[in-house]
One Martini backbone bead per residue (centre of mass of N, CA, C, O) as a GRO file, in nm:
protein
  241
    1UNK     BB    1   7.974  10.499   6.964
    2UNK     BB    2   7.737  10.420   6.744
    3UNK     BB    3   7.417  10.422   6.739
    4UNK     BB    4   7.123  10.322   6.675
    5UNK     BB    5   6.816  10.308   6.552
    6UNK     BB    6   6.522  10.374   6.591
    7UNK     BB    7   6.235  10.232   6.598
    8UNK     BB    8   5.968  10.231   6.361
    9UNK     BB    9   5.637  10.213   6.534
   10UNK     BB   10   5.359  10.170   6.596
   11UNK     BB   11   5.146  10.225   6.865
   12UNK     BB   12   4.969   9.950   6.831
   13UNK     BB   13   5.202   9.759   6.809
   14UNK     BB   14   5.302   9.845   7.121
   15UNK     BB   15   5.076   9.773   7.267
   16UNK     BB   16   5.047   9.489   7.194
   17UNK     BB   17   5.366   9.403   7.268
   18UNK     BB   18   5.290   9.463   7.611
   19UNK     BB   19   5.044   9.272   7.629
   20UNK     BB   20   5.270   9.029   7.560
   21UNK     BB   21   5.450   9.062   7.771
   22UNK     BB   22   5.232   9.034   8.046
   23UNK     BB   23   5.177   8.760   8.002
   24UNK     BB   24   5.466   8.633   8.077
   25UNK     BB   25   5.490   8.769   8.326
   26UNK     BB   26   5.265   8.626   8.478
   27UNK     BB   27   5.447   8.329   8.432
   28UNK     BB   28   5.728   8.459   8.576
   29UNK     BB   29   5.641   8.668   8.780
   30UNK     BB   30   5.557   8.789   9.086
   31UNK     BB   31   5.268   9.021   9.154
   32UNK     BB   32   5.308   8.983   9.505
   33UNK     BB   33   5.542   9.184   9.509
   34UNK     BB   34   5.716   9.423   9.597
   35UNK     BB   35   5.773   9.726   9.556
   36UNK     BB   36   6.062   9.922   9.434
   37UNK     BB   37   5.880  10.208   9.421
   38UNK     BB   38   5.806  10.512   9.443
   39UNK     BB   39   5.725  10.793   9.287
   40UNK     BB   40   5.784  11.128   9.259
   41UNK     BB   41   5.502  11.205   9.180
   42UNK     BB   42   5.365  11.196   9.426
   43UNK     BB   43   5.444  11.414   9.566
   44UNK     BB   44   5.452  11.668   9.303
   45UNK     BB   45   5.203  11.659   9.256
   46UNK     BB   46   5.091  11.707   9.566
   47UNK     BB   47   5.239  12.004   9.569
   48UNK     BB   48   5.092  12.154   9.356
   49UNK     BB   49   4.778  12.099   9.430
   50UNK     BB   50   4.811  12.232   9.710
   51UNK     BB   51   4.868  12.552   9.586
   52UNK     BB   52   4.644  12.575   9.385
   53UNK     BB   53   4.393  12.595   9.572
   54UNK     BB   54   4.547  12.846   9.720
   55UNK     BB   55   4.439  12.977   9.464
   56UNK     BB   56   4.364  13.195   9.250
   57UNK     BB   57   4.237  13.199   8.959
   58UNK     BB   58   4.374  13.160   8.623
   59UNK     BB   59   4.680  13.135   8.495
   60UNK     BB   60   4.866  12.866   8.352
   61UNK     BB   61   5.139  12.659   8.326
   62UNK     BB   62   5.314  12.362   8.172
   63UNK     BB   63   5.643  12.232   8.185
   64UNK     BB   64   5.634  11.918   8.021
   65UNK     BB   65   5.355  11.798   7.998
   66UNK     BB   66   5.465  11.562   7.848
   67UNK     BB   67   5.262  11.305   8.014
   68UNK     BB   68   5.121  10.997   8.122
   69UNK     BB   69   5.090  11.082   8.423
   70UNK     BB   70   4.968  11.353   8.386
   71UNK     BB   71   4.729  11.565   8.600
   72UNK     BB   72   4.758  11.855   8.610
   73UNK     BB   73   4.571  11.974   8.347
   74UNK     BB   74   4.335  11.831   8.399
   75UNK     BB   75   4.296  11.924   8.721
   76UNK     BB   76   4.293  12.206   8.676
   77UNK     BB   77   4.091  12.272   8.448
   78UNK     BB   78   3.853  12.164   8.643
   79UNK     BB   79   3.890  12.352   8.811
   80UNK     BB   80   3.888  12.667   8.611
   81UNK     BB   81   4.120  12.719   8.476
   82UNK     BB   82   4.380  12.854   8.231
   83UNK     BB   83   4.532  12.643   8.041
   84UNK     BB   84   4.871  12.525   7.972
   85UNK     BB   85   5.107  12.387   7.743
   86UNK     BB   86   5.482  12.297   7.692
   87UNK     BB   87   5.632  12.081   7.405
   88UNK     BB   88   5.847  11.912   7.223
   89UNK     BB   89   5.603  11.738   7.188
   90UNK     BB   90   5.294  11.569   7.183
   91UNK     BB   91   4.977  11.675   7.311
   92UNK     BB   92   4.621  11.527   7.331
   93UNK     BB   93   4.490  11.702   7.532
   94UNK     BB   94   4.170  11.766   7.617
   95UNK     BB   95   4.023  12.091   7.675
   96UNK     BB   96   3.848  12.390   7.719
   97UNK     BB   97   4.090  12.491   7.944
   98UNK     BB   98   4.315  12.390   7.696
   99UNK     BB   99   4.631  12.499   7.594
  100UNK     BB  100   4.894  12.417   7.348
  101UNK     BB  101   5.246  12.406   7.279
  102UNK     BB  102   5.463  12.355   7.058
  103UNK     BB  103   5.785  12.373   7.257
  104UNK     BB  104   6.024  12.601   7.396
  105UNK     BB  105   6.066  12.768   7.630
  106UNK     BB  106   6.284  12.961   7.562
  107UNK     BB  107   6.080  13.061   7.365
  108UNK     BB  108   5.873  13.322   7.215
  109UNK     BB  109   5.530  13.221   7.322
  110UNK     BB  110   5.481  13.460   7.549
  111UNK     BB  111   5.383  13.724   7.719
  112UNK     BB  112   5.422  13.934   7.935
  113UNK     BB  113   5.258  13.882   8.239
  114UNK     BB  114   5.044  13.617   8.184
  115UNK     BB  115   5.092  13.451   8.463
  116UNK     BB  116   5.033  13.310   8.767
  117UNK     BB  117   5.165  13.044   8.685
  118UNK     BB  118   5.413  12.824   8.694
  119UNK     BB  119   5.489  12.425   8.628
  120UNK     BB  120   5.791  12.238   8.698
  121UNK     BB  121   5.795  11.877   8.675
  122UNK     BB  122   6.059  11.735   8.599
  123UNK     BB  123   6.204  11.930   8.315
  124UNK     BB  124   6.454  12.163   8.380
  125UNK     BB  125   6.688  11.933   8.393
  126UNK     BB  126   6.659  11.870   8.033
  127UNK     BB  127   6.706  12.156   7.924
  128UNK     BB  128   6.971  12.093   7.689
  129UNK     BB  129   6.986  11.768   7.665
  130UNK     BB  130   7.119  11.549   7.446
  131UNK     BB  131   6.851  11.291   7.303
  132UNK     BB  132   6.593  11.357   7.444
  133UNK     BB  133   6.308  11.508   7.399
  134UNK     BB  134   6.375  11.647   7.138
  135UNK     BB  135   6.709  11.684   7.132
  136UNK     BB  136   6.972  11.811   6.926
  137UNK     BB  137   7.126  11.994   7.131
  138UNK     BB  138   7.378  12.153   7.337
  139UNK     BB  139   7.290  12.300   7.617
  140UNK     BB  140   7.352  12.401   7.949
  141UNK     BB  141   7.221  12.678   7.988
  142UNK     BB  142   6.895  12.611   7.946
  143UNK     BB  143   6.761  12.635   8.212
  144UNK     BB  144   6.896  12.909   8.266
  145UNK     BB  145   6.688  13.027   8.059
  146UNK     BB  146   6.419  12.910   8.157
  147UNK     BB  147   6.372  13.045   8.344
  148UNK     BB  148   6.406  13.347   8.263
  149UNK     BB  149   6.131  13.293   8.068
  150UNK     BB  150   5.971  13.241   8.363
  151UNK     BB  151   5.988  13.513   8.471
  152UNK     BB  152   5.857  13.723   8.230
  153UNK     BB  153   5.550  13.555   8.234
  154UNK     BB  154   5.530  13.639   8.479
  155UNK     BB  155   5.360  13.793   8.737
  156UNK     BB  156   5.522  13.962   8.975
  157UNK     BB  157   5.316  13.745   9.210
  158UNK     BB  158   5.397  13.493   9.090
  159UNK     BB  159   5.411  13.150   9.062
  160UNK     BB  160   5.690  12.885   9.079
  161UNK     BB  161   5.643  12.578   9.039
  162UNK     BB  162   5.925  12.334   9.166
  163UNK     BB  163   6.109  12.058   9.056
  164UNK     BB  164   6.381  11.872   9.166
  165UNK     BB  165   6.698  11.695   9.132
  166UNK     BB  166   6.875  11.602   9.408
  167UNK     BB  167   7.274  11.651   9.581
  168UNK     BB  168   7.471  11.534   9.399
  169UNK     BB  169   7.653  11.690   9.151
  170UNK     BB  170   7.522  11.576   8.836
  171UNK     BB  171   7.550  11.531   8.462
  172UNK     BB  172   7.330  11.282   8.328
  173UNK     BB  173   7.392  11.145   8.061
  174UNK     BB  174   7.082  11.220   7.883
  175UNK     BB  175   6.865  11.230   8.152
  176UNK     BB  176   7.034  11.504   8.377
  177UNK     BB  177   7.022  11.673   8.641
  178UNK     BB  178   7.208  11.727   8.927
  179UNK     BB  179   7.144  11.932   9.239
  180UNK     BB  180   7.285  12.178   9.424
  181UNK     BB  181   7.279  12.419   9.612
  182UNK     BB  182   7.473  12.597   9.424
  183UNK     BB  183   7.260  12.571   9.162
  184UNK     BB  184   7.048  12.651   9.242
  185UNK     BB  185   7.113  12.919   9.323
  186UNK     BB  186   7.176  12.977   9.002
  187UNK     BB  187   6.939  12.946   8.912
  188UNK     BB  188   6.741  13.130   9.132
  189UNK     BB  189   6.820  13.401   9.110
  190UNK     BB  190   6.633  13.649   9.276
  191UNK     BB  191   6.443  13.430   9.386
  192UNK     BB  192   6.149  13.390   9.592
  193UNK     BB  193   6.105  13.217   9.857
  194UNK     BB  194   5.817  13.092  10.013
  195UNK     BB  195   5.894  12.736   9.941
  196UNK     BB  196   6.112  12.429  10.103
  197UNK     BB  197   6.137  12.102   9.981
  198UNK     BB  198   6.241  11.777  10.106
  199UNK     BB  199   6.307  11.429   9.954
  200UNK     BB  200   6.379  11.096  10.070
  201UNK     BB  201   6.463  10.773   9.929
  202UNK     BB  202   6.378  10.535  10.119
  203UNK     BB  203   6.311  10.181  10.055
  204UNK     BB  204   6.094  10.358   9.846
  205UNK     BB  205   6.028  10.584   9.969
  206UNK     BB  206   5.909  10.926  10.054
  207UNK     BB  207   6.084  11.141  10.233
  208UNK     BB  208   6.121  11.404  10.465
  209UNK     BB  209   6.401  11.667  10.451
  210UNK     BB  210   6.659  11.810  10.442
  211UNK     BB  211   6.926  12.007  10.265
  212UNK     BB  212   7.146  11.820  10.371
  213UNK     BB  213   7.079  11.520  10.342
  214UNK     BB  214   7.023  11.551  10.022
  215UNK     BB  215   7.307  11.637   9.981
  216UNK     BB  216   7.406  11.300   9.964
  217UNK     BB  217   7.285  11.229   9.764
  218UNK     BB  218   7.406  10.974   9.508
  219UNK     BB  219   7.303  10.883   9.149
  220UNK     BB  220   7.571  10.679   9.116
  221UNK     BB  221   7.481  10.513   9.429
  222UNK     BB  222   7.140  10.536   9.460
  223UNK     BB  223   7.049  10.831   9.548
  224UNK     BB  224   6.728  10.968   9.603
  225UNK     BB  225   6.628  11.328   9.544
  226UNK     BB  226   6.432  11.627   9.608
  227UNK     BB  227   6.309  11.944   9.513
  228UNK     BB  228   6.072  12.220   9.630
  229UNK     BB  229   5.881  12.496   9.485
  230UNK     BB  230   5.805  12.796   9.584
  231UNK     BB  231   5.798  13.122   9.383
  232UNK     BB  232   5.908  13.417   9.296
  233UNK     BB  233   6.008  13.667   9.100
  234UNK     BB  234   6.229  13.892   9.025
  235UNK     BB  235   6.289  14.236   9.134
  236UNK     BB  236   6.348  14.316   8.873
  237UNK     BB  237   6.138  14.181   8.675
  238UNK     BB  238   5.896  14.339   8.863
  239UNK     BB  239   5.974  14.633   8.785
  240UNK     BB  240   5.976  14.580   8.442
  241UNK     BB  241   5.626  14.551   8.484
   0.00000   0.00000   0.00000
């Protein structure tokens, strides 16, 4: 079946219907109910933060920077880190210490072992999925070309903190994919694990878990998990810089 295409409406005119939908809801929804859950990005944002802080300064990238609700190229900006993003999106963040990159990881953007840091927070998962965020062809392979480039990127001994949706394996056209331990293991062949941590969403809450518990959950009957890494390059790549 064919889809309709999205409607082109302005920024500005979204804005204001979104400010007319909330006063509707005000007369219609309990807005002192329960709320329906934690979003995943507290955990995820807090665990670059945590990495962050005991790094020295450096060079970061940010992969998938472009997001409302990303604290990240802000928060590193402000310790003084020279802050870059990366996203086939616009992000409009200005910063003394940040610079923006419209683009795909994929492509031949930076040069080899230009960063101390890399983190991609639930953004691995959409590359090469046609559909969302500016994807208009499918590479089912893109996630794993992604991780490659950057292994390149990174200094011999620098970090890839990252975070992914973690499970039964599954691929949710055109959302993402749902990693489980075989997965993982094949995007980061060769990457040595610093640190490595699961959790599972329980009653809306996220909580830390195995990674034998969390490889239960499936997201095609609501179960969601995320898996977080602090990475190494691989030692052949850290041998050819």
């Amino acid at each position: 079946m064919k889809l309709p295409r999205k409607l082109k409406i302005s920024p500005r005119f979204a804005r204001k219907a979104n400010v007319a939908f909330q006063k509707v809801a005000y007369w219609l929804v309990d807005m002192d109910a329960e709320e329906g859950g934690q979003d995943s990005r507290t955990i995820e944002y807090s665990f670059v933060v945590e990495k962050i802080v005991g790094m020295p300064k450096g060079k970061m990238l940010d992969v998938g920077c472009t997001d409302s609700g990303n604290i990240i190229p802000f928060l590193v900006s402000s310790l003084g880190w020279d802050v870059h993003g990366i996203d086939n999106r616009l992000y409009k963040f200005q910063h003394p210490n940040f610079h923006f990159q419209r683009g795909d990881i994929r492509e031949k953007h930076y040069t080899d072992a230009f960063f101390d840091c890399v983190c991609a927070v639930s953004s691995i998962e959409h590359i090469g999925l046609k559909g969302r965020y500016n994807v208009i062809e499918d590479d089912l392979e893109g996630d794993v070309k992604a991780v490659r480039e950057i292994a390149k990127i990174l200094k011999p001994n620098g970090a890839f903190i990252l975070t992914l949706p973690f499970g039964v394996k599954r691929l949710v056209r055109p959302l993402e994919r749902v990693y489980d331990s075989a997965a993982v293991d094949n995007l980061l062949t060769g990457w040595q694990r610093r640190d490595e941590r699961y959790y599972v969403q329980d009653g809306g809450a996220w909580n830390p878990t195995s990674r034998e518990a969390a490889q239960k959950e499936d997201y095609l009957k609501g179960g969601r998990a995320i898996a977080l890494f602090v990475l190494t390059p691989p030692a052949e790549t850290r041998r050819a810089k």
